[in-house]
SESE-451946 format. One record per residue (C-alpha): residue in three letters; x, y negated, z negated. Coordinates in steps of 0.5 Angstrom, whole numbers, plus 500, padded with zeros to 3 digits. Layout:
SESE-451946
ALAXYZ...
This chain:
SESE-451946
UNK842671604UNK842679602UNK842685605UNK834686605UNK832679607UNK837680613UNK833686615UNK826682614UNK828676618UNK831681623UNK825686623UNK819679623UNK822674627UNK819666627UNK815665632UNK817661637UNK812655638UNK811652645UNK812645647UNK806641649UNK804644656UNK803638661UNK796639665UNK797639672UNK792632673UNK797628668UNK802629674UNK798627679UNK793621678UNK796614677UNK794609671UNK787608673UNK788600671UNK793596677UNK798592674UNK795584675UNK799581681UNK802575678UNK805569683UNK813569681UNK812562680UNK806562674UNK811567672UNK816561668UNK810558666UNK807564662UNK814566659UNK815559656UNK807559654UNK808565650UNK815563647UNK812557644UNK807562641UNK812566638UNK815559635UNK809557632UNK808564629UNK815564626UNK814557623UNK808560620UNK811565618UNK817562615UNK812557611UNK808563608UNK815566606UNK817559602UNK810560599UNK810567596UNK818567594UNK816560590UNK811563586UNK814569584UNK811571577UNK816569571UNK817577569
């Protein structure tokens, strides 16, 4: 940086931008919608349920992936 472009960033510096300000109301209410209350005993069943789908979706997944990676354009 040479002497002249020195002067002018001492002479204009950046402006400094502030960070996002935070509205007093986002600090004080809490989320409008409530957590669902869930028994401790569905909860098992629903991580099992949602297990399988994941299962499933990788299966198909895995299917669509053989599909596609056979046919494959001979370039």
């Amino acid at each position: 940086m040479s002497d002249e472009e020195k002067k002018r960033a001492d002479t204009f510096p950046s402006p400094i931008l502030p960070g996002r300000l935070e509205r007093p109301e986002e600090r004080r209410w809490p989320s409008p919608v409530p957590l669902p209350a869930v028994p401790s005993e569905d909860v098992g069943r629903l991580l099992n349920q949602i297990l399988k789908r994941l299962d499933a979706i990788e299966q198909r997944l895995d299917r669509i992936e053989k599909l596609l990676t056979g046919k494959q354009p001979a370039s």
